[in-house]
C-alpha positions in Angstrom: 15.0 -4.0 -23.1 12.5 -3.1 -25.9 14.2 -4.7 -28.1 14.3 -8.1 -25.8 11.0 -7.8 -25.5 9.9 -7.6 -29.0 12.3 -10.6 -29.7 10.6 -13.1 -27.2 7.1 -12.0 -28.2 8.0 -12.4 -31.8 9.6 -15.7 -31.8 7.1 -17.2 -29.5 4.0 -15.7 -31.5 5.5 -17.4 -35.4 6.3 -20.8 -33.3 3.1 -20.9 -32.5 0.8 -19.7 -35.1 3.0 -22.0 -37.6 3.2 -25.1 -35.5 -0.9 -24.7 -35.5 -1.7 -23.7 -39.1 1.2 -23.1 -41.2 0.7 -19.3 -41.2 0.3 -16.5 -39.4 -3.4 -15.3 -39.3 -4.1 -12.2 -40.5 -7.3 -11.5 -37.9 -4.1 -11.7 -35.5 -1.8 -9.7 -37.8 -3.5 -6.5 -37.0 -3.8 -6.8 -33.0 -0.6 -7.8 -32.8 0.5 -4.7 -34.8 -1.5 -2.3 -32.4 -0.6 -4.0 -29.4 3.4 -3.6 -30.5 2.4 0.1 -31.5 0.5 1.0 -28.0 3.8 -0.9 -26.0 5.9 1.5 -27.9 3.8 4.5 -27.1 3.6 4.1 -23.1 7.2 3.4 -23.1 7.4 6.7 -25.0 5.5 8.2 -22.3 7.2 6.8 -19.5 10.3 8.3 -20.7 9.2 11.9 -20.6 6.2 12.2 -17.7 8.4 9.6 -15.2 11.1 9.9 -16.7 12.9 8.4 -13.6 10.6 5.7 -13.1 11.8 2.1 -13.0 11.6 0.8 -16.6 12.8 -2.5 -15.8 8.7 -3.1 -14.1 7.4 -1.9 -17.3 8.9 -4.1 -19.8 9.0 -7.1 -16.9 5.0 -6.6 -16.4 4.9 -6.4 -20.4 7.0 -9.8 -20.8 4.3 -11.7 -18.8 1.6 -9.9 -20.3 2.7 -10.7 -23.7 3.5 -15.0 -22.4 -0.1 -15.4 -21.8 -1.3 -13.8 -24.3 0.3 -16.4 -26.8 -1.1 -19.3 -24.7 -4.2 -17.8 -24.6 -4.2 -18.1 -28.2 -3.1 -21.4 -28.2 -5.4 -23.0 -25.9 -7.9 -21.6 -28.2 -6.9 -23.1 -30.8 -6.9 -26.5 -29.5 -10.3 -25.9 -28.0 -11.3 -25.6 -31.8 -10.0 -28.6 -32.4 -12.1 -30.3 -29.5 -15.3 -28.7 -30.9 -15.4 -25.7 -28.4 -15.9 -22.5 -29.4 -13.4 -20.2 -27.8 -12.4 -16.4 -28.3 -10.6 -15.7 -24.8 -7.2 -15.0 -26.8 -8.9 -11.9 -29.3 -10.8 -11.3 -25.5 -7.3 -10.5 -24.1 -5.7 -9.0 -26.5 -8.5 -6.1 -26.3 -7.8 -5.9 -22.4 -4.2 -5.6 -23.1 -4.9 -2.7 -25.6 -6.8 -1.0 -23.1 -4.6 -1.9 -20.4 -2.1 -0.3 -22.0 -4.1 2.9 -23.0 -5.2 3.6 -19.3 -1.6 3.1 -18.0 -0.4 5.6 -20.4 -3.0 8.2 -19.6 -2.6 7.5 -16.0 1.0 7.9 -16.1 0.3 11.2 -17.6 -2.0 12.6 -15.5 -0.4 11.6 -11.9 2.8 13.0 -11.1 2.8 12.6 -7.4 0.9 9.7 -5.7 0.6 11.6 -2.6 -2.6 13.0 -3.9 -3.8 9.8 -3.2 -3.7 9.8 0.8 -5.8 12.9 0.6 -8.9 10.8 -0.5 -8.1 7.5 2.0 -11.5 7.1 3.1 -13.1 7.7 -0.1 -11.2 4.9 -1.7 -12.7 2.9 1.6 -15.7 3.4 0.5 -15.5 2.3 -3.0 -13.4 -0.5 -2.1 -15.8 -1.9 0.2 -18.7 -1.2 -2.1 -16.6 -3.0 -4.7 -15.8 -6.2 -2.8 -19.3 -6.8 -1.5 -21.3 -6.0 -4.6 -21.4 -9.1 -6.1 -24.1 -9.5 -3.1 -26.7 -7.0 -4.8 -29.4 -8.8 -6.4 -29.7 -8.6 -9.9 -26.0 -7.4 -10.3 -24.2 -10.8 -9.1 -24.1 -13.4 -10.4 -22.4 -16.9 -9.1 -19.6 -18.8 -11.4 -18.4 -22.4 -10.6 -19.8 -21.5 -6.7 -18.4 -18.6 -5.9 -20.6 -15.4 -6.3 -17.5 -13.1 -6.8 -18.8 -11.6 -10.3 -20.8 -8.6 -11.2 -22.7 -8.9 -14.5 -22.2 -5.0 -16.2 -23.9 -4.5 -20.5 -23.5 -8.3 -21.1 -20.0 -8.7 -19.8 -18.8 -10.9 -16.2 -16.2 -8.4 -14.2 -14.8 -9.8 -10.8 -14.9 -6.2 -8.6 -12.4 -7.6 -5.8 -9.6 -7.0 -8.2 -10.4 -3.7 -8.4 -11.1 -3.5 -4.3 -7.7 -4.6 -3.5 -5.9 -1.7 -5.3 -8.4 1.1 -3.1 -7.9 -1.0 -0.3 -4.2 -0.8 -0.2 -4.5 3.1 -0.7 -6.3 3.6 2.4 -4.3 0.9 4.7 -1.1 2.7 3.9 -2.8 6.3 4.4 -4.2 4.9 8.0 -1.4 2.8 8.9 0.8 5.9 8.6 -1.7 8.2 9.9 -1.8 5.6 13.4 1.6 3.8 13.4 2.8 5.6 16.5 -0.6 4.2 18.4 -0.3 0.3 16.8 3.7 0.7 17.7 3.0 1.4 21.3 3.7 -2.2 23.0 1.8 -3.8 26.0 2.5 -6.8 28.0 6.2 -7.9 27.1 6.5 -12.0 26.6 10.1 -13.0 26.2 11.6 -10.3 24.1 8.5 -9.6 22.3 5.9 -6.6 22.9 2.4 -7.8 22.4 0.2 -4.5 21.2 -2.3 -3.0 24.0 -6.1 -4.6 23.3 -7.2 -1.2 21.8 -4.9 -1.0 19.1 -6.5 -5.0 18.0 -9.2 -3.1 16.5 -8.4 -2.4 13.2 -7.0 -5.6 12.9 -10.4 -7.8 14.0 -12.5 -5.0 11.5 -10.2 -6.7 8.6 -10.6 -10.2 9.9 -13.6 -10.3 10.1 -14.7 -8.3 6.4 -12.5 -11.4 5.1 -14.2 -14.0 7.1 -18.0 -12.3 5.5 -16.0 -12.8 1.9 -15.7 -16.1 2.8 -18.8 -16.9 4.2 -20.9 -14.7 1.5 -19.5 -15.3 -1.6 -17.5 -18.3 -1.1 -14.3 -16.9 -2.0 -11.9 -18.5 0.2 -8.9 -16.9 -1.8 -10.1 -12.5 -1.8 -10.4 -13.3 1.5 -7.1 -14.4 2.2 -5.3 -11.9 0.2 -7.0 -8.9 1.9 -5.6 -10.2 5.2 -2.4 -11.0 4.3 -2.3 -7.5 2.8 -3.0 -6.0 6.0 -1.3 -7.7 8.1 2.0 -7.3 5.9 1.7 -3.6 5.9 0.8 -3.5 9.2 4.2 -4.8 10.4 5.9 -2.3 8.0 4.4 0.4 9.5 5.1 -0.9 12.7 8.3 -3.1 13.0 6.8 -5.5 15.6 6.8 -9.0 14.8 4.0 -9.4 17.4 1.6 -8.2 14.9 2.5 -11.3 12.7 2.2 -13.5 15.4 -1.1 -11.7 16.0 -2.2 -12.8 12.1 -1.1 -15.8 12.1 -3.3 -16.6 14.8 -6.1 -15.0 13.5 -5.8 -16.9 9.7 -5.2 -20.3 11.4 -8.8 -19.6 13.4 -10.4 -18.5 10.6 -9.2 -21.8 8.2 -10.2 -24.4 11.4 -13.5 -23.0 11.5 -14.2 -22.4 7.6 -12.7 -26.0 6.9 -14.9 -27.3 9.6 -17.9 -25.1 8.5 -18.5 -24.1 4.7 -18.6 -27.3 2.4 -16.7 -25.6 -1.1 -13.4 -25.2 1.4 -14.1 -28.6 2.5 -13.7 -29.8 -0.8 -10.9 -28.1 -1.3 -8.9 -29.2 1.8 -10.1 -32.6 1.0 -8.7 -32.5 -2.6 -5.5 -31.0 -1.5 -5.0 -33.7 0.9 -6.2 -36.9 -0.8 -5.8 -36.0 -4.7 -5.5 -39.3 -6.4 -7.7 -41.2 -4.1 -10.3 -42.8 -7.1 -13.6 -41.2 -5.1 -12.1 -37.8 -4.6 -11.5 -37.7 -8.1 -14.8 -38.7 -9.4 -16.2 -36.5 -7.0 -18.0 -33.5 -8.5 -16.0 -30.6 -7.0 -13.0 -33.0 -6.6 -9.7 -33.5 -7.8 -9.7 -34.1 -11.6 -8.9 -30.6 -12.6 -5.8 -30.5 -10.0 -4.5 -33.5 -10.5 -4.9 -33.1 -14.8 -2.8 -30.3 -13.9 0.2 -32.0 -12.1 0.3 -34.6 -14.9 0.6 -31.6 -18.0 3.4 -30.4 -15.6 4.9 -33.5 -15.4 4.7 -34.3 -19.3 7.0 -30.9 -19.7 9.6 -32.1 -18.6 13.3 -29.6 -18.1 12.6 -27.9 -21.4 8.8 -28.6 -22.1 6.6 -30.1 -25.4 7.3 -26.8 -27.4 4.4 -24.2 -27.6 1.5 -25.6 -29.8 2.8 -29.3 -29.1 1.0 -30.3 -25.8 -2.5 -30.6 -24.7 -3.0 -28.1 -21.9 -6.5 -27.7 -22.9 -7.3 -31.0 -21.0 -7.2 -29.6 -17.9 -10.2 -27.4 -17.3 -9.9 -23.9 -17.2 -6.4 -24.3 -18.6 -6.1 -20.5 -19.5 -7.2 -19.2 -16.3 -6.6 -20.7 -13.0 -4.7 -23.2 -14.4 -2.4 -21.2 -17.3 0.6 -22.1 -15.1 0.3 -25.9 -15.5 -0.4 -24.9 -19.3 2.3 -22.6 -19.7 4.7 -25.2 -17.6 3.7 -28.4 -19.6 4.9 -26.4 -23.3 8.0 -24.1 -21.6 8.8 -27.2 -19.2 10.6 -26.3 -15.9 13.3 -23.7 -17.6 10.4 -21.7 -18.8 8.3 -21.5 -15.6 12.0 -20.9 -13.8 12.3 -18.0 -15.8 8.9 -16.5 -15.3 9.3 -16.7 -11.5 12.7 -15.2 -12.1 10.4 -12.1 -14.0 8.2 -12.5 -10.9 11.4 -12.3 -8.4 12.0 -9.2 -10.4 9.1 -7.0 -10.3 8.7 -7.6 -6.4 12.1 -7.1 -6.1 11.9 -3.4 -7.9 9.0 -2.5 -5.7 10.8 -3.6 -2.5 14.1 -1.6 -3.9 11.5 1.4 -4.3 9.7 1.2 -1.0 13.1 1.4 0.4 14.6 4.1 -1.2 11.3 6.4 -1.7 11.3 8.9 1.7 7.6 9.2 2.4 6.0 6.6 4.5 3.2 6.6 3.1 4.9 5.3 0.0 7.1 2.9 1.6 3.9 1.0 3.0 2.1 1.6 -0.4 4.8 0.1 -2.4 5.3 -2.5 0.1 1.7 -3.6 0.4 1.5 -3.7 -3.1 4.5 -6.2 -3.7 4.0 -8.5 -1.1 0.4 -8.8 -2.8 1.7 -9.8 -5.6 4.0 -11.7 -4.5 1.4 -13.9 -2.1 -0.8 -14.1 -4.9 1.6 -15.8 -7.1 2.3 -17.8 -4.2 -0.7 -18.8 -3.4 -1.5 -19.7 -7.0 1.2 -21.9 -7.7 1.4 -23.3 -4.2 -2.3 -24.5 -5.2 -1.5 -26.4 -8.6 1.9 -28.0 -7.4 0.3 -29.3 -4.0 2.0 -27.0 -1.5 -1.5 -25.6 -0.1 -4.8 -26.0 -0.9 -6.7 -24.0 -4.1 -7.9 -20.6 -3.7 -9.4 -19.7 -6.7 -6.9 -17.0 -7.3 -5.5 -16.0 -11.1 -1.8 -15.8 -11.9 -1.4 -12.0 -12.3 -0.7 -10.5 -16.0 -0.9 -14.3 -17.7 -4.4 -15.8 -16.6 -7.2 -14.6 -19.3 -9.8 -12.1 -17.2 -10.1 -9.0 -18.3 -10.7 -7.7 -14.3 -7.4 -9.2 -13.4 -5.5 -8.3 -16.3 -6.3 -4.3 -15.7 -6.3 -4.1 -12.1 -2.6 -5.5 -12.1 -1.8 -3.1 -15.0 -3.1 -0.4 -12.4 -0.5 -2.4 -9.5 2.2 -1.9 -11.9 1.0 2.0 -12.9 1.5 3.0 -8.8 4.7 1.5 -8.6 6.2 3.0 -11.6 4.7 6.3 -10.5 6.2 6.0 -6.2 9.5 4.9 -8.1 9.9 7.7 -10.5 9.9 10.0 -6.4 11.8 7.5 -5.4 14.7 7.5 -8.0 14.8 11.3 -8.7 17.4 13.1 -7.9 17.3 15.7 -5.4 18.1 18.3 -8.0 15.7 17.1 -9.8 12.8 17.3 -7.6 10.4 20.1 -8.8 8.5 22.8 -7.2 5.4 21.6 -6.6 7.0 18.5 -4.4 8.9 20.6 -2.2 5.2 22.6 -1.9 3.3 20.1 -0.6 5.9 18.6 1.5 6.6 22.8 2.6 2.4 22.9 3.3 2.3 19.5 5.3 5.1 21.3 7.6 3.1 24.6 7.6 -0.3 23.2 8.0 0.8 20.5 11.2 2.7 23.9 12.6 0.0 26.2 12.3 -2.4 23.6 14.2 0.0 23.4 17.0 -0.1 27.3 17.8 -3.8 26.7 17.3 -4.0 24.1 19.8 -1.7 26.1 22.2 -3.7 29.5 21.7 -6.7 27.7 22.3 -5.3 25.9 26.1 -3.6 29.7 27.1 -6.9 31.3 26.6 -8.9 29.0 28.1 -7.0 28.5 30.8 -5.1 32.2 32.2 -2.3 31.8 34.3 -0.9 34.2 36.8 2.8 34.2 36.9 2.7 34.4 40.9 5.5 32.5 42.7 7.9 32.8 46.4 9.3 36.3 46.7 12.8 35.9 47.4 14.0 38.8 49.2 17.3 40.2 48.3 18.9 42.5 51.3 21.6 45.2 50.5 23.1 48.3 52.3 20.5 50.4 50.5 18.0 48.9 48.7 16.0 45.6 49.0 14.6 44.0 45.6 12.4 41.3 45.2 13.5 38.8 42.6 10.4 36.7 41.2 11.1 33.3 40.3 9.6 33.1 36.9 7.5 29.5 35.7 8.7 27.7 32.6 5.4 28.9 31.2 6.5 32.7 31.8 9.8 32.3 30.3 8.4 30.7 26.8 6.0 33.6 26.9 9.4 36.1 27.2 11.1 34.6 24.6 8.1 35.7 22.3 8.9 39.3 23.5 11.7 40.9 21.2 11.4 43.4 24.1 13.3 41.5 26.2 16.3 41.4 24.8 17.0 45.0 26.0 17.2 45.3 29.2 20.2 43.4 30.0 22.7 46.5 29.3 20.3 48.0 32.3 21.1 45.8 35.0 24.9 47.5 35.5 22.7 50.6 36.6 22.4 51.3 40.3 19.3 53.8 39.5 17.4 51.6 36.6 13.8 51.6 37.3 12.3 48.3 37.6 10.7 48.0 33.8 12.4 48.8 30.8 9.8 48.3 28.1 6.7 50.3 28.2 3.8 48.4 30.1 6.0 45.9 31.9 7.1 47.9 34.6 5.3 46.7 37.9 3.5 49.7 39.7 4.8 51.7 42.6 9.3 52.9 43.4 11.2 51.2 45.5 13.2 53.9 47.6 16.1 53.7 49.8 16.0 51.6 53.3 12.1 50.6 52.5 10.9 47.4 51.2 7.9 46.8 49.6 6.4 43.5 48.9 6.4 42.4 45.0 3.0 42.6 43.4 1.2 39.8 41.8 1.3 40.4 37.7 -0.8 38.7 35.8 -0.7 38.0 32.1 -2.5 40.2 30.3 -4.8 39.1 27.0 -2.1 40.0 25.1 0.0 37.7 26.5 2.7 39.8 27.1 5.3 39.0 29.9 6.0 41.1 32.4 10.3 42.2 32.4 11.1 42.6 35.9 14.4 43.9 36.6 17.2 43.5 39.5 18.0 46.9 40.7 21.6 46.5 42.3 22.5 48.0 45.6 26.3 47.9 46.5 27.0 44.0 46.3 24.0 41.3 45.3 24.2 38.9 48.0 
C-alpha cells in the first residue's frame, strides 16, 4: 500500500510540475522529500504503538491528502499566470507536515480512547467555546459573509472544525451514558414508538445551538453538520427510527424559516434553484461561481483534460470549496469515481470498526465520526453538481485550509486508534484494558451496595410476619414465615448453612449460631407465642429453627 501510494503521488507530482515548467522545482523538491519522509515515519509508528489498527484508513486518508495537494499546486500556478499572487500549495504542504507530526505523536501517546469519555463535559465546554468564538470581538473576523473565522498571530483558523471533533466525544459519552432513558418509547403510531416529551430535550438544546450558528454567523453548513451528527448517533444509540423522523422534522423547520428569514441562505436557495437564469447570475452573491463550476466539470469529460491542462482557476475559490469541480475537470469522471471509491472506503472501515469494537461508547464514536464524514462529502458535492443547495462546507483532506486539513487528520487519528481495540485479538489485549474494564465493573458494584446500605439503614425493618402454629403430640413450634428481605439478609450469613444437620434432632434448641437464638424454651405440652425479632445494626438474621415433635403436620 506504501508502495501504491508513493506511485500515484509520484507520477501525478512529475506530470504536473513538467506539463507547467519543464522541470521539477527545487523549492518543491525538498517539501516533497520531508513530506515522503514524515508519511514513512507515522506509518512506522502505526506499526508498533497500534499495531492492529486499520492501515488501509491511513494510506486511504494519505491518498486524498496527497490529490489535493498536487492541485493545490497547480491552481497556483495558473493563478501566476493570471497575475495573482498565490502560495496556498507551499501553505498546505506545511499543514500536511504537521498534520502528519501530531498524528504520529498522538498515536503514540493514546492507547485506549476510553480515556476520552472520562473528560465528556470538558470537551463540551471547549467545543462550545470553539464554535461560538468567532462571535468575540476583536478575535472574529467575517470572510465572504460568514463570520466563521478566528484571527490568531496573523493567521485565519475556522474553530468549528476543531468543535466538531469535541463535540462528537461528548455525544457518544452522553448518548451511552442515557440511551436506556432516550430508548424508552411513548405513544405508539403504527409500528413506531415516538420517544416520551422529556427525553426531546437534548435533542431541541442541539437544534437550537445550530439554528444560533445559523443565525449568528451565517454558517448555514456547521450548522447542519452538528445536527445531522447528533441526530445520527442518536439513533445508534438508540435503534428507533422515530428519532429520525423526529430530525427530519426538526431540519425541514429550521430550512423553511431560515430560507424564509436570513438573506445569504436566500441566495443560496435561489441560486440552486434558478442557476443559469442571466439575473441570478449577475447577481452579486449569485450563481457565477456554481455554475463556472458545472461547466469545468463538464469540459472533463470520462477521463478529464490531464493535470496542468485545464483552467480550474476560473472558477472562484477553485482550491477550496470548489477543488472538486477542479480536481473533476483534469481527472474527468474516472478520477472523481475513484476518489469517492477512496471516500466509500474510509467510511466503510470506520462502519466495519464501530461494529466489531465491543464498547458502546466506541461504536457511537466511530459511528458519529463516519457518518460526518460521509455527510460532509455529501453535502459538498451535492452542492456543486446541483443536488442541494451550497453550504459552504470543504471537501475533507483535499480542500486547501489548514483548520480543515488537521481537524480531519485528528477524525482519522480516533479511528485508527478505536480500530486498533477493535481488531486485537483477545490474547492480545493487555493488562491495563482488562483494568479499566475490571474497575468500571468494580466501581458500578461497589455503588450498588452503597446505595443498598444506605436504604437498609435508613429505613430498619422488622422481620415480623403471621405465626403459623404447628401442633404435635408433644411440642408446639411456631414457624415464622420469613420476607424476601430476610432471606437475602441470610444468605449473607455463612452461619446459616449449619443448622440444617440440626433439624433431624427432636431436642435441638431453637438457635444454632450464637446470638440468633430467640429468647425463652419451649417445653413439653406448653406453647408460647413467637417473639418479634428485629434486625439488629449489624444486620444479622435471626436462624430460627423447627424443633420436630413425633410427625410435622
Amino acid at each position: 500500500m506504501l508502495a501504491l501510494v508513493a506511485v500515484i503521488a509520484s507520477v501525478a507530482l512529475f506530470q504536473m510540475f513538467f506539463k507547467l515548467t519543464n522541470s521539477f522545482p527545487q523549492h518543491y523538491a525538498g517539501v516533497c522529500i520531508a513530506i515522503a519522509a514524515f508519511i514513512v515515519g507515522v506509518w512506522i509508528v502505526l506499526c508498533f504503538a497500534q499495531q492492529w489498527a486499520s492501515q488501509t484508513v491511513f494510506f486511504s486518508v494519505t491518498t486524498l491528502s496527497l490529490i489535493g495537494l498536487v492541485e493545490i499546486i497547480r491552481i497556483d500556478y495558473e493563478n501566476q499566470g493570471l497575475g495573482r499572487s498565490s502560495g496556498a500549495g507551499f501553505n498546505q504542504a506545511v499543514w500536511l507536515t504537521l498534520a502528519l507530526v501530531l498524528t504520529g505523536i498522538a498515536l503514540i501517546a493514546v492507547r485506549d480512547y476510553r480515556v476520552f469519555r472520562k473528560f465528556s463535559y470538558i470537551f463540551m465546554i471547549i467545543g462550545l467555546i470553539l464554535l461560538f468564538s468567532p462571535m468575540i470581538p476583536g478575535l472574529g473576523v467575517t470572510i465572504n459573509g460568514s463570520r466563521i473565522w478566528i484571527n490568531i498571530a496573523g493567521r485565519s483558523l475556522q474553530p468549528a472544525e476543531f468543535a466538531k471533533i469535541f463535540m462528537a466525544i461528548f455525544f457518544a459519552s452522553y448518548l451511552f451514558d442515557h440511551r436506556d432513558q432516550l430508548a424508552v418509547g411513548g405513544k405508539k403510531i403504527g409500528k413506531m414508538h415516538l420517544p416520551r416529551l422529556r427525553d426531546l430535550g437534548p435533542i431541541i438544546v442541539v437544534w437550537a445551538a445550530c439554528m444560533a450558528v445559523l443565525v449568528l454567523q451565517k454558517d448555514l453548513g456547521t450548522g447542519l453538520l452538528f445536527f445531522a451528527m447528533f441526530v445520527c448517533m442518536l439513533y445508534v444509540a438508540t435503534g428507533r427510527t422515530s428519532w429520525i423522523l423526529i430530525g427530519l422534522l426538526f431540519f425541514i423547520a429550521a430550512a423553511v424559516l431560515a430560507a424564509s428569514t436570513f438573506p445569504h441562505v436566500q441566495n443560496r436557495v435561489h441560486a440552486w434553484m434558478h442557476p443559469f437564469d442571466n439575473q441570478t447570475y449577475q447577481a452579486i452573491g449569485g450563481s457565477q461561481q456554481l455554475v463556472t463550476g458545472i461547466f469545468g466539470l463538464a469540459a472533463g469529460g470520462i477521463l478529464g483534460t490531464g493535470l496542468g491542462q485545464g483552467y480550474p482557476a476560473l472558477t472562484p475559490l477553485a482550491n477550496s470549496d470548489f477543488i472538486f469541480s477542479s480536481l473533476g475537470e483534469e481527472l474527468g469522471l474516472a478520477g472523481i469515481f475513484a476518489i469517492l471509491t477512496i471516500y466509500a472506503i474510509i467510511v466503510g472501515s470506520a462502519i466495519v470498526t464501530a461494529i466489531k469494537v465491543k464498547d458502546g461508547f466506541g461504536k457511537l464514536l466511530a459511528s458519529g465520526l463516519a457518518f460526518t464524514m460521509a455527510f460532509q462529502v455529501f453535502t459538498v458535492i451535492g452542492g456543486i453538481t446541483l443536488v442541494i443547495p451550497l453550504t459552504g462546507l470543504t471537501l475533507p483532506y483535499m480542500a486547501a485550509g489548514g483548520s480543515s486539513l488537521l481537524a480531519n487528520w485528528a477524525v482519522a487519528t480516533l479511528l485508527l486508534i478505536i480500530s486498533n481495540q477493535a481488531n486485537k485479538p483477545e490474547a492480545d489485549i493487555d493488562s491495563d484494558t482488562f483494568a479499566m474494564a475490571a474497575m468500571e465493573v468494580i466501581n458500578e458494584k461497589k455503588a450498588q451496595e452503597e446505595r443498598h446500605e444506605k436504604h437498609a439503614h435508613r429505613e430498619p425493618r422488622a422481620i415480623t410476619s403471621d405465626a403459623i402454629p404447628v401442633v404435635s403430640n408433644d411440642v408446639t413450634t411456631v414457624i415464622p414465615a420469613l420476607t424476601s428481605e430476610s432471606e437475602i439478609l441470610e444468605d449473607e450469613n455463612p452461619e446459616s448453612d449449619n443448622h440444617e444437620s440440626s433439624e433431624s434432632s427432636s431436642e435441638s434448641s431453637l438457635g444454632s449460631s450464637s446470638g440468633d437464638a430467640l429468647p425463652g424454651n419451649i417445653h413439653d405440652n406448653q406453647v408460647k407465642p413467637a417473639q418479634e425479632s428485629t434486625v439488629e445494626d449489624t444486620q444479622e438474621t435471626p436462624h430460627v429453627r423447627l424443633e420436630e415433635g413425633e410427625d410435622d403436620e
